[in-house]
N, CA, C and O atoms as a DFTB+ gen file, in Angstrom:
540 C
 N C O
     1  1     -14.852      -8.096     -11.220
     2  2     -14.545      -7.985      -9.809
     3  2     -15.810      -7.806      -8.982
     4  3     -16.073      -8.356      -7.912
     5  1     -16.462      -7.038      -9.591
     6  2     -18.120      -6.801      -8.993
     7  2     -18.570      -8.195      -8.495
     8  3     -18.855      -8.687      -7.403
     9  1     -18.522      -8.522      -9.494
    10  2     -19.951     -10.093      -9.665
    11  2     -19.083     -10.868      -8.550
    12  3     -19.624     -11.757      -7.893
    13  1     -17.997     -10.593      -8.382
    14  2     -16.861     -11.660      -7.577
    15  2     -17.556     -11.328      -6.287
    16  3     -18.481     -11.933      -5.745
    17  1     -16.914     -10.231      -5.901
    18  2     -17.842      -9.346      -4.669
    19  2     -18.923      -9.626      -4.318
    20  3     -19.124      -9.708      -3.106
    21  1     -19.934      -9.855      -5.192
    22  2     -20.941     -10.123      -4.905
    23  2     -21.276     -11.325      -4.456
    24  3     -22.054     -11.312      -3.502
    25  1     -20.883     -12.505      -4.900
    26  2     -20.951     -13.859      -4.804
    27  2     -20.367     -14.524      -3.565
    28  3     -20.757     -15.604      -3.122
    29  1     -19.028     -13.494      -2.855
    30  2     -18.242     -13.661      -1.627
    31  2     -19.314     -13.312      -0.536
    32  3     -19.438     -14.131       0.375
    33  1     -20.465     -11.673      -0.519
    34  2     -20.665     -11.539       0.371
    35  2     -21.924     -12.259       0.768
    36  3     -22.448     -12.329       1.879
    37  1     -22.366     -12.876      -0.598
    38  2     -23.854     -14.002      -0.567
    39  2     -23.606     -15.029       0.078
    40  3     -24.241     -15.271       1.104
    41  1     -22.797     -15.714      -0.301
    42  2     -22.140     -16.678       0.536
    43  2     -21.350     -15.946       2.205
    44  3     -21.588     -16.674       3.169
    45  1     -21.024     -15.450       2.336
    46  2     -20.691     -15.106       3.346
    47  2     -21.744     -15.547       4.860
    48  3     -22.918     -15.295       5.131
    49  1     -20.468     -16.428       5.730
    50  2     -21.652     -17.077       7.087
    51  2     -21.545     -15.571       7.962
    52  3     -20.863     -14.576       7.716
    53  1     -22.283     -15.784       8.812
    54  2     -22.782     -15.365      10.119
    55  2     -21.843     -15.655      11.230
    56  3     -21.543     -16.819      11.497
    57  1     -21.412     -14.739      11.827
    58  2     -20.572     -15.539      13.164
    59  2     -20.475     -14.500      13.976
    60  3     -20.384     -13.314      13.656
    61  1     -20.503     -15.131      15.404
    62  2     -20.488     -14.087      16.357
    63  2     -19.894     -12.724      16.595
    64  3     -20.470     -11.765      17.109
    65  1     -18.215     -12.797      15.988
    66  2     -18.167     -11.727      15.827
    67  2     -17.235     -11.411      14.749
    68  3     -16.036     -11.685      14.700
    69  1     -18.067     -10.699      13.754
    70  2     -17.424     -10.105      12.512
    71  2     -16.197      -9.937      11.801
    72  3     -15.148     -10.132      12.414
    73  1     -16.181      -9.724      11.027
    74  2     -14.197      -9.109      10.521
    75  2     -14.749      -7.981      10.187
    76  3     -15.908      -7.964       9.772
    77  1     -14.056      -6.927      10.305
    78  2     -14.416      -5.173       9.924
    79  2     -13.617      -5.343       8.516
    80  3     -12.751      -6.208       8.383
    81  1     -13.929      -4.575       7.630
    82  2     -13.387      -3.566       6.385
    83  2     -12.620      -2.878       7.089
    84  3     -12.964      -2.290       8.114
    85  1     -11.039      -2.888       6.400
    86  2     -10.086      -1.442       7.146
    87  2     -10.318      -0.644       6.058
    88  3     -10.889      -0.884       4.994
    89  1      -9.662       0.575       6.586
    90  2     -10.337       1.834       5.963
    91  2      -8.752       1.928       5.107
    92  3      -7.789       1.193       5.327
    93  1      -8.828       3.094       4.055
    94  2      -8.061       3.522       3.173
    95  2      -6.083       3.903       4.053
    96  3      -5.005       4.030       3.472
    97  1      -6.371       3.960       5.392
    98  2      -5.491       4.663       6.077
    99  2      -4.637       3.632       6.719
   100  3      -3.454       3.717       7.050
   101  1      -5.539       2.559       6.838
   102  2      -5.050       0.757       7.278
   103  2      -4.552       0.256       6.848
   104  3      -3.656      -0.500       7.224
   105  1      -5.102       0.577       5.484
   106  2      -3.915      -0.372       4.034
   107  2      -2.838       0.269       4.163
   108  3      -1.910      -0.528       4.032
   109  1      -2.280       1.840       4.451
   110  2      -1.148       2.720       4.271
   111  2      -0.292       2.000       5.301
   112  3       0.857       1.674       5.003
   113  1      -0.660       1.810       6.172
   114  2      -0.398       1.599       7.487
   115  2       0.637      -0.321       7.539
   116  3       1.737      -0.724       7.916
   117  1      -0.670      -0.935       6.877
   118  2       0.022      -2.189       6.043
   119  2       1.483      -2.203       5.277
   120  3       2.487      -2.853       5.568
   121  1       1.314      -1.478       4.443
   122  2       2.107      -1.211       3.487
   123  2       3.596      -1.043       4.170
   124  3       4.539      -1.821       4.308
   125  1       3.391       0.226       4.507
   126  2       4.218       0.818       5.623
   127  2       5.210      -0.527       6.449
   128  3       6.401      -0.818       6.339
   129  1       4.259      -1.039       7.157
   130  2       4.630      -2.640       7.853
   131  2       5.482      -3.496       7.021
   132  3       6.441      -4.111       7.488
   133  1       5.177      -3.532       5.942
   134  2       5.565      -4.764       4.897
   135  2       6.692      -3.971       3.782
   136  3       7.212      -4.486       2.792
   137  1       6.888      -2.446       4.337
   138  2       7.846      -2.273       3.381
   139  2       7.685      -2.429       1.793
   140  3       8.637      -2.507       1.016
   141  1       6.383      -2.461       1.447
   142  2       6.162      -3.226      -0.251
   143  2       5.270      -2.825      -0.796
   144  3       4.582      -3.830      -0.975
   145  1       4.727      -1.942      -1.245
   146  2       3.259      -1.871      -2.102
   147  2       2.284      -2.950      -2.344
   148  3       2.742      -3.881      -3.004
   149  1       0.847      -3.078      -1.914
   150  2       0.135      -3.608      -2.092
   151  2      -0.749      -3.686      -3.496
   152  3      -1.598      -2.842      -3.783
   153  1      -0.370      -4.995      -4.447
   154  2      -0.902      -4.293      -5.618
   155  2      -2.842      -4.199      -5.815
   156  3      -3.664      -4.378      -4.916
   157  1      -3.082      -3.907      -7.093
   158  2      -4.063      -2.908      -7.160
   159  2      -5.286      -3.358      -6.813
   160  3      -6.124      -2.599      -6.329
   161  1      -5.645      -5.410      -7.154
   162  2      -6.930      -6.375      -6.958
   163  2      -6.563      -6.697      -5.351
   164  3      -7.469      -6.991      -4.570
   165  1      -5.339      -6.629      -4.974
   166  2      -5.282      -6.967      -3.408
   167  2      -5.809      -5.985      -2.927
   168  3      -6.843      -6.141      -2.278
   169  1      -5.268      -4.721      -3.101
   170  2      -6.157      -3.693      -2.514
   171  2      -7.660      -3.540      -2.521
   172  3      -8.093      -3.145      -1.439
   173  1      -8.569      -3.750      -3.456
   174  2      -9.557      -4.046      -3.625
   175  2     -10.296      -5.133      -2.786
   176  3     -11.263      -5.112      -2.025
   177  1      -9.457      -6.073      -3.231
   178  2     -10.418      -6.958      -2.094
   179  2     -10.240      -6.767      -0.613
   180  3     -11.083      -7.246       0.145
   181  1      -9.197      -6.097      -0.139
   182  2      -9.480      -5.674       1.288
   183  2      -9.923      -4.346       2.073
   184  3     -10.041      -3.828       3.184
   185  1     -10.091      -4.161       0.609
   186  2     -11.058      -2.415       1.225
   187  2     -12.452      -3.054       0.896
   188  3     -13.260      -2.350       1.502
   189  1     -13.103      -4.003       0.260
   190  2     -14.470      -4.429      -0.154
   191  2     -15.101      -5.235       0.391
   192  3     -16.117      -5.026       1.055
   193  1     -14.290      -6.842       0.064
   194  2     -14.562      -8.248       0.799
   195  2     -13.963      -8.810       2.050
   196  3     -14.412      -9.819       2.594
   197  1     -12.930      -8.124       2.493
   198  2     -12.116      -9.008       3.984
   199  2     -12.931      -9.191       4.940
   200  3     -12.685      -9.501       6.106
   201  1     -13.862      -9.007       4.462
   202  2     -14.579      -9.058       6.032
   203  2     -15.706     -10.397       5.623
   204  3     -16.671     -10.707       6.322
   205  1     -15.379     -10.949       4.561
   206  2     -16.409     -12.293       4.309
   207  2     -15.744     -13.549       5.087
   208  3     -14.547     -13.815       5.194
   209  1     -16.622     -14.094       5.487
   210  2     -16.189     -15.566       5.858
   211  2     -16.539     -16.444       5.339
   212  3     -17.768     -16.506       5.336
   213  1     -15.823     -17.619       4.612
   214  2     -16.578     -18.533       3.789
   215  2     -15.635     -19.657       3.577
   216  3     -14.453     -19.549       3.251
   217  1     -16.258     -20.687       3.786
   218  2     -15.476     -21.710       3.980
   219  2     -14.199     -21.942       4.778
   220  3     -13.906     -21.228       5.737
   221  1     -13.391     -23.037       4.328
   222  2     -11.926     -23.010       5.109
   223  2     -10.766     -22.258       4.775
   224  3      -9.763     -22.242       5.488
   225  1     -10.897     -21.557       3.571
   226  2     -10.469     -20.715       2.713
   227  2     -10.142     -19.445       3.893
   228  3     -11.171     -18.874       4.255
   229  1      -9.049     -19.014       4.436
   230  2      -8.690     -17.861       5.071
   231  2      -7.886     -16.364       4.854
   232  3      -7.078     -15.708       5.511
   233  1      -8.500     -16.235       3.706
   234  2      -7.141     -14.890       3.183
   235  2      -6.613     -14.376       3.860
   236  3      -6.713     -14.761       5.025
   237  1      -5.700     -13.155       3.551
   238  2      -5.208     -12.545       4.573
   239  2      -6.687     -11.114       4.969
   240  3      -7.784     -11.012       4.420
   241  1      -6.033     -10.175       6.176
   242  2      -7.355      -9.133       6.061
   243  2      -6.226      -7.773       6.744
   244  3      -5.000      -7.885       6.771
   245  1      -7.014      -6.524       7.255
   246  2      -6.105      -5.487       7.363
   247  2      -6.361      -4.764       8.214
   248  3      -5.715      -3.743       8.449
   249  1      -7.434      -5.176       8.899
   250  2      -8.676      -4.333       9.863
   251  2      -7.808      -4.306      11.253
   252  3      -7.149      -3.339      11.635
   253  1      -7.949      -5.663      11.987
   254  2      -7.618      -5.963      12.630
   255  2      -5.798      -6.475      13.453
   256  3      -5.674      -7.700      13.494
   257  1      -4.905      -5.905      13.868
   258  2      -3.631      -6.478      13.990
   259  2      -3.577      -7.905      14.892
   260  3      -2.704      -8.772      14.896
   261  1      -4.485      -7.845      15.443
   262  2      -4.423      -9.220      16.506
   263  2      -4.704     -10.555      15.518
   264  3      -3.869     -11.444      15.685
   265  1      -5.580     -10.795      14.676
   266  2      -6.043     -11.800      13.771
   267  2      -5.140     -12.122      13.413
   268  3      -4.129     -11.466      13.162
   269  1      -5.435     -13.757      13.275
   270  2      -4.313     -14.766      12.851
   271  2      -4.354     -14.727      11.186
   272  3      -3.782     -15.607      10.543
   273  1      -4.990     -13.765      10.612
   274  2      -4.820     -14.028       9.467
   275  2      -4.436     -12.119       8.990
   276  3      -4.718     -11.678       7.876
   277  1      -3.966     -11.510       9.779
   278  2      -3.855     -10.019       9.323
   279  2      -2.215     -10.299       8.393
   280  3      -1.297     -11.102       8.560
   281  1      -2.433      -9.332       7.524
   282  2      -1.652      -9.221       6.290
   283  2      -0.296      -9.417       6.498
   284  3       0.401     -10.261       5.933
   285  1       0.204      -8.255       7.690
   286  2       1.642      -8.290       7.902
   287  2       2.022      -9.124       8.806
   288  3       3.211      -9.437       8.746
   289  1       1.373      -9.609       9.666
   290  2       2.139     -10.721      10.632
   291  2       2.093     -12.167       9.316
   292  3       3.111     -12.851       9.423
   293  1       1.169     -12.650       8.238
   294  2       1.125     -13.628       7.779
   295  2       2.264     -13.575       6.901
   296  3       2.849     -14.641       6.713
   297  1       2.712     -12.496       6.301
   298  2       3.731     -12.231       4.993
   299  2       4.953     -12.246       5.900
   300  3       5.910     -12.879       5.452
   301  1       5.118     -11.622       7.190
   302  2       6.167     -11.947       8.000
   303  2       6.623     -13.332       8.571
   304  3       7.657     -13.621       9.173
   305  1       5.856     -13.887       8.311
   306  2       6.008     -15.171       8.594
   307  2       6.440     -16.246       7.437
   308  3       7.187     -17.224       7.410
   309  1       5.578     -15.564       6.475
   310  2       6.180     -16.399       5.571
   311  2       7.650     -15.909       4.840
   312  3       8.271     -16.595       4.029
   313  1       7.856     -15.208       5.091
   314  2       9.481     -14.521       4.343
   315  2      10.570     -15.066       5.443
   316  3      11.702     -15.302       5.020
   317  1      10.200     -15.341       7.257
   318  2      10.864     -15.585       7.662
   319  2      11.264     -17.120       7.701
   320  3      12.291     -17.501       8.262
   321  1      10.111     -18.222       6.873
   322  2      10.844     -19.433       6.564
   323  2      10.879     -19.659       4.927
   324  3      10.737     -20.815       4.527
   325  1      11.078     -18.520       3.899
   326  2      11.660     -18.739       2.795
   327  2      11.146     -18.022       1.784
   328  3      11.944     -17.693       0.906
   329  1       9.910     -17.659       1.661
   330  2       9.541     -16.978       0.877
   331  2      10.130     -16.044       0.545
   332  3      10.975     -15.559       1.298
   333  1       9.864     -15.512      -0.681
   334  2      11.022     -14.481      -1.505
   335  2      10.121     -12.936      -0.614
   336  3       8.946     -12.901      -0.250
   337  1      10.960     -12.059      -0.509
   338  2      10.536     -10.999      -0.001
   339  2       9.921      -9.713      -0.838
   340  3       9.414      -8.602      -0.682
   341  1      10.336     -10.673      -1.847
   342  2       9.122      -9.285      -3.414
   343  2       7.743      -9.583      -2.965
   344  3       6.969      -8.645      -2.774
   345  1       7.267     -11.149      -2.729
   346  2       5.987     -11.685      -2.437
   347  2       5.316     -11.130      -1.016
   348  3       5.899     -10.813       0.021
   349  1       4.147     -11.123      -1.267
   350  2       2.818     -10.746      -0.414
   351  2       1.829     -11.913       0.055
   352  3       0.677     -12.131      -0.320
   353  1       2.516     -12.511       0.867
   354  2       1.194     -13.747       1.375
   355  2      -0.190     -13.096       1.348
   356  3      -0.611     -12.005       1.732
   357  1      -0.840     -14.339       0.658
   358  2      -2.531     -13.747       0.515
   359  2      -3.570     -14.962       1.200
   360  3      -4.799     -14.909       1.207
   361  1      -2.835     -15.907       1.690
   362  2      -3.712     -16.818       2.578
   363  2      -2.529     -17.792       2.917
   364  3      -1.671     -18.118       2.097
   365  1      -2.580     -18.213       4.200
   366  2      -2.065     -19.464       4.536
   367  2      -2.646     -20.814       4.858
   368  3      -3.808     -20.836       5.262
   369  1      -2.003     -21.909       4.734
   370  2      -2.147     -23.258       5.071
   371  2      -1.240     -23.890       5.496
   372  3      -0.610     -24.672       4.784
   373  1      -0.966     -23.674       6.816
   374  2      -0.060     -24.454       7.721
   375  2       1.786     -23.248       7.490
   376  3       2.249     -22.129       7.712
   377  1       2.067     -24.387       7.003
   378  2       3.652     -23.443       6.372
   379  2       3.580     -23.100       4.534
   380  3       4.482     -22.521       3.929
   381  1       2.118     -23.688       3.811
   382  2       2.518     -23.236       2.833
   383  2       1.394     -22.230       2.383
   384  3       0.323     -22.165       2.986
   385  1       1.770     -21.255       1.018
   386  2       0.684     -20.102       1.323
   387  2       0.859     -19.579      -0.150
   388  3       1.779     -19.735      -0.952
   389  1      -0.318     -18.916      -0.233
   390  2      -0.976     -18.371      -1.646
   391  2      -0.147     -16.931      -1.189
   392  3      -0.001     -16.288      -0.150
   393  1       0.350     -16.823      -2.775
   394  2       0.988     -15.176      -2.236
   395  2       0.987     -14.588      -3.865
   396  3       0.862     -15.202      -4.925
   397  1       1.216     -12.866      -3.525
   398  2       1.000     -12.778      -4.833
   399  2       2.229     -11.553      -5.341
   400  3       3.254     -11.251      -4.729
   401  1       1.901     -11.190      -6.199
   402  2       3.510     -10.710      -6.811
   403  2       3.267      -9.067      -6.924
   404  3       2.178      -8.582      -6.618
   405  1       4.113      -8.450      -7.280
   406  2       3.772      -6.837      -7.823
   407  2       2.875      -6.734      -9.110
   408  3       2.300      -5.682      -9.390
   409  1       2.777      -7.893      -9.899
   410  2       2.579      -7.886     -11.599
   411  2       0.823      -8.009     -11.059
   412  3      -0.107      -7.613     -11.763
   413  1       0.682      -8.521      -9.941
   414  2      -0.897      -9.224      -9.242
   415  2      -1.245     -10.683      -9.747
   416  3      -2.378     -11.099      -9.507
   417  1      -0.384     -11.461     -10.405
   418  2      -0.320     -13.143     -10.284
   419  2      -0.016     -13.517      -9.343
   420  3       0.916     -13.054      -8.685
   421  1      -0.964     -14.781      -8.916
   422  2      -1.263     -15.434      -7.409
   423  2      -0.410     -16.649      -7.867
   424  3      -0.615     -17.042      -9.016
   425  1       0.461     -17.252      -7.165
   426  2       1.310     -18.132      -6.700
   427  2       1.181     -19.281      -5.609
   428  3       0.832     -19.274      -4.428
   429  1       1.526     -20.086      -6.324
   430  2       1.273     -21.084      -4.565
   431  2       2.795     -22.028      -4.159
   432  3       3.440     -22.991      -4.575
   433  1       2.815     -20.965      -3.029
   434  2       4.671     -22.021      -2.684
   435  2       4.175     -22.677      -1.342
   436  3       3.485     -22.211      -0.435
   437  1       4.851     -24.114      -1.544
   438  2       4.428     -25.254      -1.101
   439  2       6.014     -26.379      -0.628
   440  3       6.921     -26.949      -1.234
   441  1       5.616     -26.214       0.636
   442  2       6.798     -27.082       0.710
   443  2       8.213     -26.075       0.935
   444  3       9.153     -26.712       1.412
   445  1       8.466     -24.787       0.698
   446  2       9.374     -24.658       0.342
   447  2      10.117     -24.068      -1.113
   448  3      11.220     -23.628      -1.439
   449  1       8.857     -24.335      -1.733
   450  2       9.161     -24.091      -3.376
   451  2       7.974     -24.137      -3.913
   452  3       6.972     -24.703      -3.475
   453  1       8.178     -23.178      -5.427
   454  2       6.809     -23.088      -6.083
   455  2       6.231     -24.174      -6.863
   456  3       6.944     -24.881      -7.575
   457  1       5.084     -24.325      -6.772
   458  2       4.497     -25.516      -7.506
   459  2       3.953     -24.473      -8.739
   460  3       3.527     -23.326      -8.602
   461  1       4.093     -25.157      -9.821
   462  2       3.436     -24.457     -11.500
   463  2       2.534     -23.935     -11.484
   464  3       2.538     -22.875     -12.110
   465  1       1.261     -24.336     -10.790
   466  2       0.323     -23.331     -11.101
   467  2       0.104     -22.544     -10.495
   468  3       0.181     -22.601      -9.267
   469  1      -0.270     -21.465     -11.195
   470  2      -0.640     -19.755     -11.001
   471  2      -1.603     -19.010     -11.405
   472  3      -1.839     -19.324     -12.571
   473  1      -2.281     -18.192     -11.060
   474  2      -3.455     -17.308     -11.774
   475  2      -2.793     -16.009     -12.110
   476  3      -1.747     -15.599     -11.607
   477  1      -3.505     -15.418     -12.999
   478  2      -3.589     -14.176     -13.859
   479  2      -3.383     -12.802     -12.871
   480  3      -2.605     -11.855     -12.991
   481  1      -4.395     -13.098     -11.867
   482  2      -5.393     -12.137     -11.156
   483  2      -5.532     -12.855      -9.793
   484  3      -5.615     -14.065      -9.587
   485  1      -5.538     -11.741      -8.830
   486  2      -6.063     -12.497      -7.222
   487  2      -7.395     -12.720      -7.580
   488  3      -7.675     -13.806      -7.073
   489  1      -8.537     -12.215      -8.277
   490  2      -9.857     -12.532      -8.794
   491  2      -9.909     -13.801      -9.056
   492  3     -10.492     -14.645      -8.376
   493  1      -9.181     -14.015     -10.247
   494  2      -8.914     -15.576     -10.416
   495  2      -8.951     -16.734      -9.748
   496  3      -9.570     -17.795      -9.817
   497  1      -7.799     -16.055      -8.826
   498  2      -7.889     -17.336      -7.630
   499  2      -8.538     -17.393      -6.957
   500  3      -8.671     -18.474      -6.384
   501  1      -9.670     -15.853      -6.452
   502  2     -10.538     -16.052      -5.588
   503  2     -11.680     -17.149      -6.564
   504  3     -12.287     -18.162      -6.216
   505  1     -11.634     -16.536      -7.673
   506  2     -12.948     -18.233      -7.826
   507  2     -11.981     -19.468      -8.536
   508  3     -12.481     -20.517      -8.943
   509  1     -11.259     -19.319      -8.574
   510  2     -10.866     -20.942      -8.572
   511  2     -10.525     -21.294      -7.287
   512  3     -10.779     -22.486      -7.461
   513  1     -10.178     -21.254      -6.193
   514  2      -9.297     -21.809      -4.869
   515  2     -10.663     -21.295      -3.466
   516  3     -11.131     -22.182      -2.752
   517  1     -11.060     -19.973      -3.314
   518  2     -11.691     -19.715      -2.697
   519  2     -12.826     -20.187      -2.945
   520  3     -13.103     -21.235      -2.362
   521  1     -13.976     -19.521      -3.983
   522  2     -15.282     -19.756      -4.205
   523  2     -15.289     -21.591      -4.191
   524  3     -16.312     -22.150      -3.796
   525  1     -14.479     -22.154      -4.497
   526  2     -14.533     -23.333      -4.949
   527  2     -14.072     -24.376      -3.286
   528  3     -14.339     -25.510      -2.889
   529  1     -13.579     -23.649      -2.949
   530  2     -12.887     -23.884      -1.443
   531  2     -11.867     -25.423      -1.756
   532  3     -11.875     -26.432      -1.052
   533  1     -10.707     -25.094      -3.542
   534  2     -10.231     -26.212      -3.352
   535  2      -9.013     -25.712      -2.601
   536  3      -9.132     -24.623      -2.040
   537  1      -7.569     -26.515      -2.490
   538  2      -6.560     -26.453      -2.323
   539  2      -5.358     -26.415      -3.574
   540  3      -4.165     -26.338      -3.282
């Protein structure tokens, strides 16, 4: 997870104005919102890395409530056109979105429905899908 961390904030651009790290009390606060426990590598990466920018790749983040990519408006959105409500959106693309489970396997429902592949770990997917900036 380190070396992951590390490689997000190297790469990480410059832009006028920042994404903050939310603090330990933000995530509660999340949670709270979403009704659901945040599991243990999601938590991690948004108390560490949310605040990287890199590529077209947009996770979700926790700092901020106005951002088009903050945790609970994105997972609210996606449960309100189908997504199962155990799931935790962890990035979107249009209507379809990387989300991840209680177990912490990352998912990609598409269309409406899940397509087969899946990772282990949100780590995982951060370097296969993110670092890699595929789809």
């Amino acid at each position: 997870m380190h070396d992951i961390i590390e490689q997000l904030q190297e790469r990480s651009e410059t832009v006028p104005v920042p994404l903050e790290l939310p603090t330990f009390e933000q995530l509660v606060e999340v949670e709270e919102q979403i009704l659901i426990p945040l599991p243990r590598e999601l938590k991690e990466y948004l108390l560490h890395a949310s605040d990287v920018i890199y590529g077209v790749i947009e996770p979700v983040t926790a700092a901020d409530p106005y951002s088009h990519t903050y945790l609970p408006e994105v997972t609210c959105y996606a449960w309100s056109i189908g997504l199962p409500r155990d799931l935790i959106a962890i990035c979107q693309l249009g209507d379809d979105f990387y989300c991840i489970d209680q177990d912490g396997q990352v998912h990609f429902w598409q269309n409406g429905d899940f397509t087969d592949t899946y990772w282990e770990s949100f780590w995982e997917w951060v370097e296969d899908i993110w670092l890699k900036n595929k789809y």
